[in-house]
MARBA-3410 file (N, C-alpha, C, O; in Angstrom, 1 decimal):
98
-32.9,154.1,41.8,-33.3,154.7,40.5,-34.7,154.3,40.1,-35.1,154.7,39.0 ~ -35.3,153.5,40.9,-36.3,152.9,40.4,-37.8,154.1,40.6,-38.6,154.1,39.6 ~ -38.1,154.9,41.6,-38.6,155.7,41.6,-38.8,157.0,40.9,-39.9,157.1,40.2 ~ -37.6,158.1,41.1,-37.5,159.6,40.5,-36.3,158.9,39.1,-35.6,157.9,39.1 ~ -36.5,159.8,38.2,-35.2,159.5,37.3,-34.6,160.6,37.6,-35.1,161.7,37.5
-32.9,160.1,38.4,-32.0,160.7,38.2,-31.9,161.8,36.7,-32.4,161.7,35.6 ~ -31.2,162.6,37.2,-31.0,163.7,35.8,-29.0,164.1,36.0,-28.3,164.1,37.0 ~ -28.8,164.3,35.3,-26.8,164.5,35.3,-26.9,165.8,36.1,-27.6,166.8,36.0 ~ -25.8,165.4,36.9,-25.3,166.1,37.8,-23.9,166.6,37.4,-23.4,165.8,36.6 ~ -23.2,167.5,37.8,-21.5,167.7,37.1,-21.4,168.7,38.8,-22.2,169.0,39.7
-20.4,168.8,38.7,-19.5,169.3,39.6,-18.9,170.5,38.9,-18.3,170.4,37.9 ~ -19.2,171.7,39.8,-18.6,173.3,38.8,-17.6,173.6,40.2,-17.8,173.0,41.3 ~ -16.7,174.5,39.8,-15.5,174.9,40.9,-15.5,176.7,41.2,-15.8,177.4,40.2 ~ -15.1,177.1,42.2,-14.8,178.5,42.2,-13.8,178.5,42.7,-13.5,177.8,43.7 ~ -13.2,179.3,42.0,-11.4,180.0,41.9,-11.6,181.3,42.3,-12.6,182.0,42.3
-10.1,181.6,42.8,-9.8,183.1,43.3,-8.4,183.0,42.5,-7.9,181.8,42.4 ~ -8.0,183.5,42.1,-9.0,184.9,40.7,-10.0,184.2,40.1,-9.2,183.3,39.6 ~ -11.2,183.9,39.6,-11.4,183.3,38.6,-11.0,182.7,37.8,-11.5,181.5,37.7 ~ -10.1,183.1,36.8,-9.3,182.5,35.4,-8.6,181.5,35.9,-9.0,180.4,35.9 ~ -7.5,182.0,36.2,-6.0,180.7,36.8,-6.1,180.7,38.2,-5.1,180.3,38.8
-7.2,181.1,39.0,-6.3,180.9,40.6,-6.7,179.9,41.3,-7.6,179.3,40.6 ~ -6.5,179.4,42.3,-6.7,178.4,43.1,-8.4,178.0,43.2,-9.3,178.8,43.2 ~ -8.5,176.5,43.3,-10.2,176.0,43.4,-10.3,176.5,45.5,-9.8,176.2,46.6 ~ -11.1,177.1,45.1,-11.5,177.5,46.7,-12.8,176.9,47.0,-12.9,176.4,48.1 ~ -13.9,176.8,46.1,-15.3,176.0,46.7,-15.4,175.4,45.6,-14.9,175.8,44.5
-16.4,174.0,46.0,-16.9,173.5,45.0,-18.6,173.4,44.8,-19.2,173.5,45.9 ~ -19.3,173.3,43.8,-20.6,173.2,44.1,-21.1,171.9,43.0,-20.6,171.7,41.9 ~ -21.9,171.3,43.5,-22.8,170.8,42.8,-23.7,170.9,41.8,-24.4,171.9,42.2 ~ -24.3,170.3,40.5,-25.4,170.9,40.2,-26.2,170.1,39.3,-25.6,169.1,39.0 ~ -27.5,170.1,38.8,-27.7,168.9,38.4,-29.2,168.8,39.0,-29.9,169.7,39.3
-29.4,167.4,39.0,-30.6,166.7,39.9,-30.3,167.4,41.4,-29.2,167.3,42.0 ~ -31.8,168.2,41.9,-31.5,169.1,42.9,-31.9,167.8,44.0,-31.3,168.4,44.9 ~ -32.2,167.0,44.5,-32.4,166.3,45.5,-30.7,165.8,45.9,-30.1,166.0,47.0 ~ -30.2,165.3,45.0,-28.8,164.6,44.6,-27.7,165.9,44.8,-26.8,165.9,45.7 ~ -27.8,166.7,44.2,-26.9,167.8,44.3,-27.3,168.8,45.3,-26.7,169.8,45.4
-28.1,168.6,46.0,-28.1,168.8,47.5,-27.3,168.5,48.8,-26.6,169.0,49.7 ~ -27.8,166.9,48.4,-26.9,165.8,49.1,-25.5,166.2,49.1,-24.9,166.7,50.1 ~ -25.0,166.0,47.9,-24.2,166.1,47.9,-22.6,167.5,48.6,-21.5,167.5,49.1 ~ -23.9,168.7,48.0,-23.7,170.0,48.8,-23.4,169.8,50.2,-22.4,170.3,50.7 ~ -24.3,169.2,50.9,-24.5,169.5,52.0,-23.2,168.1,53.0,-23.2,167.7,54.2
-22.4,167.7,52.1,-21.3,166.9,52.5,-20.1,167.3,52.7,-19.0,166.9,52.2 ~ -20.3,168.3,53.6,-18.4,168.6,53.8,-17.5,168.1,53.6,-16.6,168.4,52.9 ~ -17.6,166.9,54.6,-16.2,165.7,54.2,-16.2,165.5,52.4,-15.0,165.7,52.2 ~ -16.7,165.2,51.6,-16.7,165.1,50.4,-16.0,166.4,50.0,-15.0,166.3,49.3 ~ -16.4,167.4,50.2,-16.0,168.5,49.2,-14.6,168.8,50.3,-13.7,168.5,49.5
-14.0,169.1,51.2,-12.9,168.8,52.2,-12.1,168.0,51.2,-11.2,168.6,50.6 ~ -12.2,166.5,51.0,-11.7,165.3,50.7,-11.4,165.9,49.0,-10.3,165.8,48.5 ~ -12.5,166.3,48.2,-12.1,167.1,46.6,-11.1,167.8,47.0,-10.1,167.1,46.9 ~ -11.0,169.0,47.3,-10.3,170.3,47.7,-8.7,170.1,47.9,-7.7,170.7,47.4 ~ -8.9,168.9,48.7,-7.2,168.3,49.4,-6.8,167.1,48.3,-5.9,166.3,48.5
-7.5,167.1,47.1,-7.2,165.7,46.1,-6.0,165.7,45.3,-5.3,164.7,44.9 ~ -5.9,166.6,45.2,-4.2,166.9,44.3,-4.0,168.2,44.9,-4.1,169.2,44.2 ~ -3.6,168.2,46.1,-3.1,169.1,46.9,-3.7,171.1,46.7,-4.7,171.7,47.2 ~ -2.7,171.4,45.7,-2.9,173.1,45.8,-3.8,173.2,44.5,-4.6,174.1,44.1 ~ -3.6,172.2,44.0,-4.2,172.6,42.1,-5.0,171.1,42.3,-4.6,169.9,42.5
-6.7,171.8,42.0,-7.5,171.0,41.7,-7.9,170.8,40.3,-8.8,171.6,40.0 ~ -7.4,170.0,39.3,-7.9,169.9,38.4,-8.8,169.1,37.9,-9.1,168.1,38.6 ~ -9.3,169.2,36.8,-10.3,167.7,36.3,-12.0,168.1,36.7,-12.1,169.1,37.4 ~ -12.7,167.7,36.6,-13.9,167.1,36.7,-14.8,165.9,36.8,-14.5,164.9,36.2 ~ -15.8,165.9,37.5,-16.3,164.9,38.3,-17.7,165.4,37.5,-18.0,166.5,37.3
-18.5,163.9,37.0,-19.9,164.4,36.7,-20.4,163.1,36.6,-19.7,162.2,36.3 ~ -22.0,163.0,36.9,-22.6,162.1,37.1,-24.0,161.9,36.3,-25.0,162.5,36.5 ~ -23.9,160.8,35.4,-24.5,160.3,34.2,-25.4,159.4,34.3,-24.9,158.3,34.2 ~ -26.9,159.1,34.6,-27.4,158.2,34.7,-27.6,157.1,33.6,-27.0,157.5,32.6 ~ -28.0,156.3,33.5,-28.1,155.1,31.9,-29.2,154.3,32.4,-29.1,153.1,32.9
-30.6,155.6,32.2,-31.8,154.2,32.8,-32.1,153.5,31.8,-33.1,152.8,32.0 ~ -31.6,153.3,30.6,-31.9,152.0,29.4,-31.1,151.0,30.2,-31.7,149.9,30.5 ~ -29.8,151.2,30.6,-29.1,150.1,31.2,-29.2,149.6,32.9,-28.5,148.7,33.4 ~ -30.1,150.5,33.6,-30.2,150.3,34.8,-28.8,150.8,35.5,-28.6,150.0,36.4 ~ -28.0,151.5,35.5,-26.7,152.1,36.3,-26.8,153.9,36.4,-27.7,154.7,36.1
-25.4,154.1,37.0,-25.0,155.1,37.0,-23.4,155.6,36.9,-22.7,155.5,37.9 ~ -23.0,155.9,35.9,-21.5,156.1,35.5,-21.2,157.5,36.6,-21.8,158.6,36.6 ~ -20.1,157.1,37.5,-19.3,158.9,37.6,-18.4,158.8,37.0,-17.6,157.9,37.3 ~ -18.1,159.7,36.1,-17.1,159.9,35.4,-16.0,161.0,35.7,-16.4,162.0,36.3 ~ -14.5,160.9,35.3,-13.9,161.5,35.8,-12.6,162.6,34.5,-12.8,162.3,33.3
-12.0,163.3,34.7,-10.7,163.8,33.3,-9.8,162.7,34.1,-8.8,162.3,33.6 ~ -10.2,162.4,35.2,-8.3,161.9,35.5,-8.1,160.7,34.7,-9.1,160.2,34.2 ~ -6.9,159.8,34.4,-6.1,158.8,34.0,-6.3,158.1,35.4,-7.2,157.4,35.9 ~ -5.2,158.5,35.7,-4.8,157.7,37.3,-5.0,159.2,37.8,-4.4,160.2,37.4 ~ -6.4,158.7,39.1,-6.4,159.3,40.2,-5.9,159.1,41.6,-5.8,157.9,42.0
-5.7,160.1,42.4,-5.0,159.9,43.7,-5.9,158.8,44.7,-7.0,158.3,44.4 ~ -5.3,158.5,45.7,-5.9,158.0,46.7,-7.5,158.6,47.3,-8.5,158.1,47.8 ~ -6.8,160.6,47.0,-7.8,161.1,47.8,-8.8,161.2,46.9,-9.9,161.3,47.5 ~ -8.8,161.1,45.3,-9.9,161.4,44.5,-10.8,159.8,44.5,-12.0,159.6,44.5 ~ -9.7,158.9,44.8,-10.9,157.2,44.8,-11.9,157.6,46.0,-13.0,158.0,45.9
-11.3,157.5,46.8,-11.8,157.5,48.2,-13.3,159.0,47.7,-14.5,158.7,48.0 ~ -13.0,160.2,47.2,-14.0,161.1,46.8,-15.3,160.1,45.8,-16.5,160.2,46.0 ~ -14.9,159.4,45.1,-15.1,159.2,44.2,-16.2,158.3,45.1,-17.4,158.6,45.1 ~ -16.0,157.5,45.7,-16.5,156.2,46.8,-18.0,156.8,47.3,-19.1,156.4,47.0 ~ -17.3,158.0,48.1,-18.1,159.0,49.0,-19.7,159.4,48.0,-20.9,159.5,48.3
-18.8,159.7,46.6,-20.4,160.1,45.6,-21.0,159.2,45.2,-22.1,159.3,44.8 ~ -20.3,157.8,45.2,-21.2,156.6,45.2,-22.0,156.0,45.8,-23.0,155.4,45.4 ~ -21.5,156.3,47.3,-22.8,156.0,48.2,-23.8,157.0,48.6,-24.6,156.8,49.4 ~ -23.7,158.2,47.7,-24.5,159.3,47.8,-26.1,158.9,46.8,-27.3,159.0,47.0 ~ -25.1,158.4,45.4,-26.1,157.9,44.2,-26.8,156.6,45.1,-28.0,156.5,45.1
-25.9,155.8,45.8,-26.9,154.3,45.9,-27.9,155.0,47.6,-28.5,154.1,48.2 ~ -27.9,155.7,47.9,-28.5,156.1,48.8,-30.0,157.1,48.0,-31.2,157.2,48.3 ~ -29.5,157.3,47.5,-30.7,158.4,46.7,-31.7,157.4,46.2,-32.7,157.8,45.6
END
């Protein structure tokens, strides 16, 4: 972080039908070097997709805090699955990589 400042990135979803139907792709958006990255990670978006099985719900977005030197990903879940930590991991070493 010490270079470019990070800018918030969020995670948007597409459904079939739109309204109520199934998450079919995910995209990134946000800081375009980062939300590239991250785009271009199949296993990550694979690993989202399959996170709570048929119904993906919730949101994932990523908050930088250069007053505090970090970076929060934040999540809707309470308790998330095994597959959303492990997602969760994957966008971490995407941020400490950037």
């Amino acid at each position: 972080m010490e270079g470019r400042k990070l800018k918030r990135t969020r995670l948007t979803k597409k459904k079939s039908p739109p309204l109520w139907g199934k998450v079919v792709a995910i995209e990134w958006k946000g800081d375009d070097s980062l939300a590239q990255s991250l785009n271009l990670d199949s296993n990550l978006e694979d690993r989202l997709l399959r996170a709570n099985g048929t119904v993906f719900k919730g949101n994932i977005g990523i908050f930088p805090e250069p007053k505090h030197g970090y970076v929060r990903i934040r999540t809707d879940y309470v308790l998330p699955s095994t597959e959303m930590f492990e997602a969760i991991g994957d966008i971490a070493r995407h941020v400490k990589s950037w």
